[in-house]
C-alpha positions, 0 to 999 in steps of 0.5 A, a space after each residue: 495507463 502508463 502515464 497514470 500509474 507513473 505518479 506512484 513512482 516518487 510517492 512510493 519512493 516516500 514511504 520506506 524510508 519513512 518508516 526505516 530512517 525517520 525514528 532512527 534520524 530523529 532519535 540517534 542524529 537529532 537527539 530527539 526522545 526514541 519512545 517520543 519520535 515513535 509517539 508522535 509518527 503514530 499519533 499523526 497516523 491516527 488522524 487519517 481515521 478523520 481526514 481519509 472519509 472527509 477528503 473521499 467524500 469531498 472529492 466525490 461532492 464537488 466538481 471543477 472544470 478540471 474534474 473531481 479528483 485532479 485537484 485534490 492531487 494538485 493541492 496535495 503535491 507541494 504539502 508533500 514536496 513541502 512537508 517531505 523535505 522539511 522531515 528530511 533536511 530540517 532547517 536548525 536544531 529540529 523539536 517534537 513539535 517541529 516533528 509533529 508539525 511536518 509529519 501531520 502536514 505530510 500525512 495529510 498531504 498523502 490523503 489528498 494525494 492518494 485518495 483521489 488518485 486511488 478514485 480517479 484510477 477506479 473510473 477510468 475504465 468500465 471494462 472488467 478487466 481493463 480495471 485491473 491493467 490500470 492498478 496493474 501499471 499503478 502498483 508496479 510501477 509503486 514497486 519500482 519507487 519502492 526499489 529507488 528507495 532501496 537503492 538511493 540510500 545505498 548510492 549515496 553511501 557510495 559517494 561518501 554518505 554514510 549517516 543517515 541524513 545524506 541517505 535522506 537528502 538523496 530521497 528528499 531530492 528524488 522525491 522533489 524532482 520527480 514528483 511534479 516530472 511525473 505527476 504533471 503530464 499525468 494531470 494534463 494528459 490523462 482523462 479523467 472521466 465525467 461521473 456517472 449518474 443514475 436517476 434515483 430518489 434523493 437520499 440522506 447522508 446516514 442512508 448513503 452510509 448505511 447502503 455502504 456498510 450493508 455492500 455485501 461484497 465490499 464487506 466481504 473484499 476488506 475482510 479479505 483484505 485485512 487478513 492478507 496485509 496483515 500477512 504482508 505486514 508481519 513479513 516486512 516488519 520482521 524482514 530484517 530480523 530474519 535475515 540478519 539474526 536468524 539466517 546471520 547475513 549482513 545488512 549490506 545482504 539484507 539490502 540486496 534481498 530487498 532489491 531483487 524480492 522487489 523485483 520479482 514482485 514488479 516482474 510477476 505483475 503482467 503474468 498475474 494480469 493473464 492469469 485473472 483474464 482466465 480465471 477472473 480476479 477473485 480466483 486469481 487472488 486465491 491461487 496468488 494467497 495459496 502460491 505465497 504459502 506453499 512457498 512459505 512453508 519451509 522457511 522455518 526449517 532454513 539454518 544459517 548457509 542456506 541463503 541461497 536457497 532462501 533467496 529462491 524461496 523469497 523471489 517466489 513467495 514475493 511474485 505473488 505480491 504483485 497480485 495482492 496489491 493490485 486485483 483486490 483494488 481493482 476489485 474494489 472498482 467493481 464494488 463502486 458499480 453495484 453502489 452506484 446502481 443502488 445510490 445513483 451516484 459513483 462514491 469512488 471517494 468515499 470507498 476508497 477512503 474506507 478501503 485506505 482505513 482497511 489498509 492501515 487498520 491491517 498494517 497496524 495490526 501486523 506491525 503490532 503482532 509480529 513485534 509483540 509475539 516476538 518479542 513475548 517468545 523472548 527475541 531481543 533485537 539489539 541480540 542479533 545472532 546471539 538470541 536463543 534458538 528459540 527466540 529465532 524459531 519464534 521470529 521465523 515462524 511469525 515471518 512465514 507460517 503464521 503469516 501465510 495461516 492469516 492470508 489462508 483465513 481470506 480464502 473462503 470469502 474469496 473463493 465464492 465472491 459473487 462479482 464475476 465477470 460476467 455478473 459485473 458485465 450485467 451490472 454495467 449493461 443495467 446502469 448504461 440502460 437505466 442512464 439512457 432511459 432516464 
């Protein structure tokens, strides 16, 4: 599980400064259009809408003697290294097409990467809560990428690179250098299961897609799904906002919250992890999205001096974070069984590619949500601390209580979600019996 999850270290490391540093290197340093830069990052984005189905369903189709999903990665880690270190250490005077260019490359190799990654981790185990130990190391250790790429910015500042483009050559270079470090042994050393087979009637493409859409659980779990990563969006997106105008901290303290918010997101992960053997995974996520808000609540009534106590409240609510990157995606792994039952076949690939949509509808939405509302109550960016009291009530209002109203929202889909484990325990031991009497 170990060796699986390490991977995500370097391809987590990418997406941080990707949203931090790129539109600032191109526009400030490159002299590139700001509004242009932005443009071209979103329109890129919009293309997962086309390639994301494609490629899941490609790796569910075609089997290799390496397996379904190992050489969708293999293809997709050189675009990545490729691709990363054109964006981040151009060659010449770069232009918006070279700009579109290498960010499209970029994104398509994530998709290649990311969507049979997300699969191969969904079948290694059959075991209802093995699932979760497998996303479980998966997305703390993605955590701990997202910490270095905090910290190499900072310590390349510490050796005299201050602009941004020699904080970006210093992720280009981890990235270049981890990636096949990690990813390789991986490959090699991890399995990577036969897919399973149920003996149905052949059925057509459009039926395959209808019996998707009518998965009740799957409906009800991306759902879900949008309405707590569209709070975890809005949080992150005015982050640096509150922090800096709001609470009249420093960026350098700003980065430091950053860190140990992280921090305690990969630390609550294992005690998250107990907690789902007890209560099963859809009551975890429940006390997981009730924590976050409790927590929450009082960040409104924060003034500048109180950091501190900020601080504390932040270490908490982050805890719970850990829980709601990985239980859902190994819930998402049980979805697959009550398909496979009904198809006899195991789309991993396909659900995967709509649960990524999901994910990126979410982000999307929050982003646009929380920058939008404030800036309609009046909250001026460039203003710092000199934003009107009311425009910083707005902003800690769309960073904390909304936030945790959106997440509350997913709690009665949640609470009576219907794949427990002992009805997945049931669904395995039907499509075992269904196998060996074929």
């Amino acid at each position: 599980m170990a060796l699986y999850g390490l991977p995500n270290l370097p391809f987590s490391v990418v997406g941080l400064p990707l949203a931090l540093y790129l539109p600032r290197f191109y526009s400030q340093e490159l002299a590139l259009d700001l509004a242009a830069v932005g443009l071209i990052i979103a329109a890129c984005r919009v293309t997962d809408v086309f390639t994301d189905p494609l490629i899941g369903t490609l790796s569910d189709r075609h089997r290799t003697r390496f397996g379904r999903r190992k050489p969708w990665i293999a293809a997709g880690i050189p675009l990545l290294m490729g691709s990363l270190w054109m964006l981040f250490v151009p060659v010449g005077e770069p232009t918006l097409v070279y700009l579109f260019v290498w960010v499209a490359v970029l994104y398509l190799a994530f998709t290649l990467i990311s969507l049979p990654y997300n699969a191969w981790g969904a079948e290694l185990s059959k075991d209802y809560s093995e699932r979760s130990r497998v996303t479980g190391w998966r997305e703390a250790i993605g955590v701990v990428g997202t910490i270095l790429s905090i910290s190499i910015p900072l310590l390349m500042v510490q050796f005299g690179y201050t602009d941004v483009s020699g904080q970006l050559l210093g992720v280009a270079v981890a990235v270049v250098v981890l990636t096949p470090l990690l990813a390789i042994p991986a490959l090699f050393l991890v399995p990577e299961p036969e897919p399973e087979r149920v003996p149905r009637a052949a059925l057509s493409g459009w039926q395959k897609l209808g019996i998707a859409w009518r998965n009740g659980p799957f409906r009800r779990l991306v759902i879900s799904f949008l309405f707590f990563i569209m709070a975890i969006t809005m949080t992150a997106s005015l982050s640096i906002f509150f922090v800096t105008a709001v609470m009249e901290e420093t960026t350098t303290t700003y980065a430091g919250f950053i860190f140990v918010y992280y921090l305690a997101t990969t630390l609550g992960v294992p005690v998250w992890l107990r907690i789902s053997h007890r209560l099963g995974k859809h009551r975890t996520v429940v006390v997981a999205i009730v924590w976050l808000s409790i927590w929450s609540a009082p960040i409104p009534l924060l003034e500048p001096g109180d950091f501190a106590l900020f601080l504390f409240l932040m270490v908490m609510k982050g805890s719970a974070i850990g829980a709601l990157a990985f239980l859902p995606a190994s819930m998402a792994a049980d979805v697959i069984d009550v398909d496979t039952l009904e198809t006899g076949e195991q789309r991993s690939g396909l659900f995967f590619s709509l649960w990524g949509m999901a994910n990126k509808a979410a982000v999307a939405l929050g982003v646009l949500l929380a920058t939008n509302a404030a800036a309609a109550f009046g909250f001026e960016p460039t203003a710092g601390t000199a934003n009107t009291d009311s425009a910083k009530l707005a902003v800690a209002c769309l960073y904390s209580l909304i936030p945790a109203g959106l997440a509350l929202v997913a709690l009665p889909l949640l609470w009576s979600y219907p794949i427990t484990r002992e009805y997945q325990q049931a669904l395995r031991a039907r499509i075992t019996r269904e196998q060996n009497s074929a």
